[in-house]
TORNU-314214 format. One line per field, with one value per residue (C-alpha): y, z, x; residue in three letters. Coordinates in nm, 3 decimals. Example, Ala and Ser with C-alpha at 12.3 -4.5 7.8 and 13.67 -1.06 7.14 Angstrom:
c2 <- c(-0.450  -0.106)
c3 <- c(0.780  0.714)
c1 <- c(1.230  1.367)
resn <- c(ALA  SER)
//
This chain:
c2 <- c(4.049  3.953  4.293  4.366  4.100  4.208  4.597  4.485  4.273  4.589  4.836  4.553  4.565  4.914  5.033  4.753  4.760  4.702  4.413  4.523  4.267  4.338  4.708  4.588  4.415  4.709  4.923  4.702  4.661  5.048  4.998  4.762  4.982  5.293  5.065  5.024  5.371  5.506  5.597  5.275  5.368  5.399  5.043  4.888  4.827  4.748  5.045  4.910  4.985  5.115  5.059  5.382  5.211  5.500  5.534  5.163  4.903  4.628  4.371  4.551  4.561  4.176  4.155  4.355  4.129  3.790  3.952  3.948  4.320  4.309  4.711  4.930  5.275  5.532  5.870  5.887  5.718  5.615  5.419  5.291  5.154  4.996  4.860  4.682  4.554  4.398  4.046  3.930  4.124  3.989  3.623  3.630  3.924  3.815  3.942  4.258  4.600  4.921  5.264  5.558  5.813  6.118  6.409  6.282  6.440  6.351  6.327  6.004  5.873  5.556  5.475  5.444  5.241  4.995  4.917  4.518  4.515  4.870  4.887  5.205  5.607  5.806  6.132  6.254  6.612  6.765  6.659  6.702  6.431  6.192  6.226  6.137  5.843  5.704  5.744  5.595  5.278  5.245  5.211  4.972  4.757  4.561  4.387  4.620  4.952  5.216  5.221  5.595  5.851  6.194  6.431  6.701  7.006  7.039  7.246  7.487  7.484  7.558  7.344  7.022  6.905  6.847  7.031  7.284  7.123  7.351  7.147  6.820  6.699  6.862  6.617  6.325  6.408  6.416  6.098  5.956  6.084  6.066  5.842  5.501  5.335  5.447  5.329  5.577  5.406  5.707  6.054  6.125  6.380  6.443  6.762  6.977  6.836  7.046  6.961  6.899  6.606  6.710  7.012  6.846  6.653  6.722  7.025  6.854  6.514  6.674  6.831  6.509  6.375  6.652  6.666  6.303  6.373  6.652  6.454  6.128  6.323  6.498  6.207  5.942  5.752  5.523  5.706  5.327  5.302  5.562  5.533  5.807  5.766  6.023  5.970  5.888  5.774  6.085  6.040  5.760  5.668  6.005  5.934  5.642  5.736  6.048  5.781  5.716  5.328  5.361  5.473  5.565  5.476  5.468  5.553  5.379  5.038  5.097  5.358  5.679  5.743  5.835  6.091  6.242  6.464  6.621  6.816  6.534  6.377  6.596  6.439  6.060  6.137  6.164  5.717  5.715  6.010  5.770  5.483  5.689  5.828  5.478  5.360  5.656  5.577  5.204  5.323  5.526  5.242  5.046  5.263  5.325  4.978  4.859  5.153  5.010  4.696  4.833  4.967)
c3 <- c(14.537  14.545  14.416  14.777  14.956  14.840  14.920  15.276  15.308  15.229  15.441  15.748  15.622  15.622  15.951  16.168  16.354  16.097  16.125  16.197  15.956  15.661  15.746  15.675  15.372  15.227  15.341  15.210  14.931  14.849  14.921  14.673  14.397  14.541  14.462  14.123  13.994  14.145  13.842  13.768  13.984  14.298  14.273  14.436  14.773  14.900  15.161  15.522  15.707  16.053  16.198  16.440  16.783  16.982  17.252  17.133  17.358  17.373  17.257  16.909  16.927  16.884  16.689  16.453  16.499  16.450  16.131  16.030  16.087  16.206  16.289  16.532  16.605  16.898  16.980  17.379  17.598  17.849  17.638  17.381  17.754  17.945  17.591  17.516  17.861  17.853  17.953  17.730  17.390  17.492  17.536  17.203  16.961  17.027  16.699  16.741  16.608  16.771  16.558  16.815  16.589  16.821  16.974  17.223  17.525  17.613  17.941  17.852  17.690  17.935  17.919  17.551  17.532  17.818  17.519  17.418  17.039  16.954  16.587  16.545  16.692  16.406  16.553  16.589  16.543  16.668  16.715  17.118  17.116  16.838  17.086  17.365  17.289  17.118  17.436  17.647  17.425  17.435  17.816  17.816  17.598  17.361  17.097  16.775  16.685  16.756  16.475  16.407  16.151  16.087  16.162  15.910  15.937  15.558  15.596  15.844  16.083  16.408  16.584  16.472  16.519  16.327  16.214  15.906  15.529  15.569  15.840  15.738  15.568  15.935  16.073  15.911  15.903  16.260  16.353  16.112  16.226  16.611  16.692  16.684  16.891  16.593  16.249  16.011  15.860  15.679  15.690  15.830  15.781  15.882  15.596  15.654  15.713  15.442  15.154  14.877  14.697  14.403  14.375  14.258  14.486  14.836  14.863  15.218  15.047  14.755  14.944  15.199  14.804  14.713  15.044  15.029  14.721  14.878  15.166  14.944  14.667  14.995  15.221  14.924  15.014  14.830  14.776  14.819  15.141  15.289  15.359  15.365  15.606  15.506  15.451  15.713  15.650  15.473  15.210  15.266  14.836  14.766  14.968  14.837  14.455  14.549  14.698  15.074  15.198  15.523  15.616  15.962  15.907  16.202  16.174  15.903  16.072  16.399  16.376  16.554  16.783  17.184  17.392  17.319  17.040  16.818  16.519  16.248  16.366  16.188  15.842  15.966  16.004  15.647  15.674  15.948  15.671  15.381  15.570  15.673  15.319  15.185  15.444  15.292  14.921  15.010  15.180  14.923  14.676  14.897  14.938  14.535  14.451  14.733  14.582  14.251  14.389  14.562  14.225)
c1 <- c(-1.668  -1.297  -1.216  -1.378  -1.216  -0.821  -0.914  -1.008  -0.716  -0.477  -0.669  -0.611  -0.246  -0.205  -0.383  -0.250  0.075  0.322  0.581  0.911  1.053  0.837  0.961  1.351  1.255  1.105  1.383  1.646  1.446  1.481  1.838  1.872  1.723  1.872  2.234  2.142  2.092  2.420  2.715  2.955  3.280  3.052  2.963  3.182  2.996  2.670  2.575  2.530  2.198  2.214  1.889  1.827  1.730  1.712  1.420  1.319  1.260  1.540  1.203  1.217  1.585  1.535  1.261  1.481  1.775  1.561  1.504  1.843  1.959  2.256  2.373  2.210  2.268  2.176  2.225  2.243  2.569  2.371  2.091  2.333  2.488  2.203  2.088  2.412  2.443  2.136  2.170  1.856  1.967  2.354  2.200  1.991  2.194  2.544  2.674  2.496  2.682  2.638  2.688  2.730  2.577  2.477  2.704  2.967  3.145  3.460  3.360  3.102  3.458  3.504  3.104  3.108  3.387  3.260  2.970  2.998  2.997  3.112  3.136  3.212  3.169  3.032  3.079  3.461  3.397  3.771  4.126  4.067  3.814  4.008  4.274  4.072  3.933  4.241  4.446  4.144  4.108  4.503  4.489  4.210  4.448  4.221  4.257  4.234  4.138  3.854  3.671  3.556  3.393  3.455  3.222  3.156  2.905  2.789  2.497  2.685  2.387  2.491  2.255  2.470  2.810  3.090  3.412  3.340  3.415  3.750  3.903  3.815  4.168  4.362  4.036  4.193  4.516  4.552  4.324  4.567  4.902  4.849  4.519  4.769  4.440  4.155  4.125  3.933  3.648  3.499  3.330  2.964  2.726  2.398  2.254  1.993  1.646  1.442  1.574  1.348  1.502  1.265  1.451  1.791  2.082  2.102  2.398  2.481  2.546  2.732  2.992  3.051  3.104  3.339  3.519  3.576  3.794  3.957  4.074  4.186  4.403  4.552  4.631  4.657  4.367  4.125  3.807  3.679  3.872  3.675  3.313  3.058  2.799  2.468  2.071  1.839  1.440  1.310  1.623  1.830  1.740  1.872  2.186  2.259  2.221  2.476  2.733  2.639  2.753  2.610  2.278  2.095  1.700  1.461  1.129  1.050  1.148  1.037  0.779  0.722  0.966  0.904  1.047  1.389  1.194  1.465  1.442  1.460  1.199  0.933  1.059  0.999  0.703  0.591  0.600  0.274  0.110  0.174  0.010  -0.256  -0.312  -0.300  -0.561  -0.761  -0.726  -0.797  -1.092  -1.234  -1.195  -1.386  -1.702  -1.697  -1.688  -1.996  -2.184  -2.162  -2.247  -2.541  -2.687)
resn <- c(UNK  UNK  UNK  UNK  UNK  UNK  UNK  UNK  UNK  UNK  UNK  UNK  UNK  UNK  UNK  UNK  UNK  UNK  UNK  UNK  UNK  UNK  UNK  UNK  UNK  UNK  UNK  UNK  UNK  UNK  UNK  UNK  UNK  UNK  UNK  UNK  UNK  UNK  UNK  UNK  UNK  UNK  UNK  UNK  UNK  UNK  UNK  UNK  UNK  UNK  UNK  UNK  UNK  UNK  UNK  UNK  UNK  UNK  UNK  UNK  UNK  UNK  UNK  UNK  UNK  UNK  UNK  UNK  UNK  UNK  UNK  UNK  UNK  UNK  UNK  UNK  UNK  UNK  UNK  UNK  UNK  UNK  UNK  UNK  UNK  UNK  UNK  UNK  UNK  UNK  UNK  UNK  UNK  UNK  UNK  UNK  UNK  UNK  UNK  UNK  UNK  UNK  UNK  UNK  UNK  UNK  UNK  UNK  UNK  UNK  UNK  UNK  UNK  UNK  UNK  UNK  UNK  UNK  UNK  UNK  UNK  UNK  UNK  UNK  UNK  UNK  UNK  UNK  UNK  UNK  UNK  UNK  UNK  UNK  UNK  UNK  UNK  UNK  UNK  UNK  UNK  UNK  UNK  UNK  UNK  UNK  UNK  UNK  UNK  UNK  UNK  UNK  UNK  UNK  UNK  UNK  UNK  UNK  UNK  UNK  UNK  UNK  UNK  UNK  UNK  UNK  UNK  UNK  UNK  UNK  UNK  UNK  UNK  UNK  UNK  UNK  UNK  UNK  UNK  UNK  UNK  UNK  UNK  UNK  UNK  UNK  UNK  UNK  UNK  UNK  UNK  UNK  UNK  UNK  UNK  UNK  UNK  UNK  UNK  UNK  UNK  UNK  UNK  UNK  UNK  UNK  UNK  UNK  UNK  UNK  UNK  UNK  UNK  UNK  UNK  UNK  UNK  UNK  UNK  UNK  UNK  UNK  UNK  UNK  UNK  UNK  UNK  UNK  UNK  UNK  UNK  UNK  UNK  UNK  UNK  UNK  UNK  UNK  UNK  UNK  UNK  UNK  UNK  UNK  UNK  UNK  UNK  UNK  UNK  UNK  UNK  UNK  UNK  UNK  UNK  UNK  UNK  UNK  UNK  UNK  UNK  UNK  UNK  UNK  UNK  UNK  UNK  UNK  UNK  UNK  UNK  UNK  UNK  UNK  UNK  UNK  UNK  UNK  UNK  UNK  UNK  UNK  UNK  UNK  UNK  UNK  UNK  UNK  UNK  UNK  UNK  UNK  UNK  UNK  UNK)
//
């Protein structure tokens, strides 16, 4: 009968509306492990998770943040605005940090750097736009740098941003050389969706790896100095193990995401099928052992 009892408590668990903080344990969790596996000279930082807030309401914005997550990230210039502007989640998350992580025009320029708490833009992708915003943060005359990322197009699929692997180092060079206003915090991809991490390491997050050298032994950087920002919730393990310190995961904290559809989404997906094929196994348990108890 208690063999019952704990298989009904775990179906409850499973088919009920997951906690959002139970979700960034597990997550972290994973990160944790993830950490752990990865070759000794990699070790030297613990990867940051960016919790993907886009289409979210700001209420699980601080549900996440009473939670203790601490970096955020969206995709659209106007959300990632109204959110961050919001006087409730700037009364209640006032150490919030915002990750712009989707494609920006340089025209959006002044309405991404009017967001409260900008950690950093993700998604430099050419010289034109590194130059951009480094002249339009100058003029607004605050106090530090622009934090920003590289953008590089490993998979070479031309539905995605970023600069080819070939013009990376000019990438850097430049932001470098004559962005005064940004400070280079590290490289970003985001790989091809359909990778079968069962297959062997992700070819997308191997040459981020390799380009990563290419552009320290060129510019006589610290490989350390330089983060590389790759895996989101379908591999974000995988990403880590090849070297990633900072890591976009949505889905799997906040559930399925609404409107905005976009391509990755199909691979997020696979959390709701693994609750929904645990509910099943729990299920099936369940009927074996009352059958048994029945005879």
């Amino acid at each position: 009968m208690l063999q019952i009892v704990d298989i009904e408590r775990k179906m409850s668990t499973s088919s009920s509306h997951f906690s959002i903080a139970n979700q960034l344990l597990y997550v972290n969790d994973k990160i944790k492990a993830a950490s752990v596996k990865r070759p000794q000279h990699l070790q030297y930082s613990t990867p940051r998770l960016v919790a993907v807030s886009k289409t979210k309401g700001t209420d699980l914005i601080i549900e996440a943040y009473d939670a203790g997550q601490r970096h955020f990230g969206e995709n659209y210039v106007v959300e990632l605005h109204e959110k961050a502007n919001d006087i409730e989640i700037q009364d209640r998350c006032q150490d919030i940090q915002w990750h712009f992580i989707g494609h920006l025009q340089r025209n959006k320029i002044s309405k991404i750097l009017d967001v409260p708490n900008l950690f950093v833009i993700e998604t430099v992708d050419s010289e034109k736009l590194a130059k951009a915003l480094s002249d339009s943060w100058g003029k607004l005359k605050k106090s530090g740098h622009l934090q920003v990322m590289a953008q590089i197009n490993t998979s070479g699929e031309t539905s995605k941003s970023g600069c080819s692997p070939s013009e990376a180092v000019q990438l850097v060079k430049y932001i470098k050389e004559h962005c005064p206003h940004l400070q280079l915090l590290g490289l970003m991809t985001i790989g091809s969706f359909d990778h079968d991490i069962n297959s062997g390491p992700n070819p997308d997050f191997q040459a981020l790896f390799d380009i990563r050298k290419e552009v320290c032994q060129s510019l006589n950087i610290l490989e350390k100095d330089l983060e590389l920002s790759m895996g989101m919730s379908a591999d974000f393990e995988h990403a880590i193990e090849m070297g990633s310190t900072n890591v976009r995961v949505g889905s799997t904290i906040f559930g399925e995401r609404r409107g905005h559809q976009e391509k990755g989404t199909a691979s997020d997906q696979s959390v709701q099928t693994d609750q929904n094929r645990e509910t099943n196994d729990v299920q099936s348990s369940l009927n074996k052992i009352e059958s048994l108890a029945l005879t």
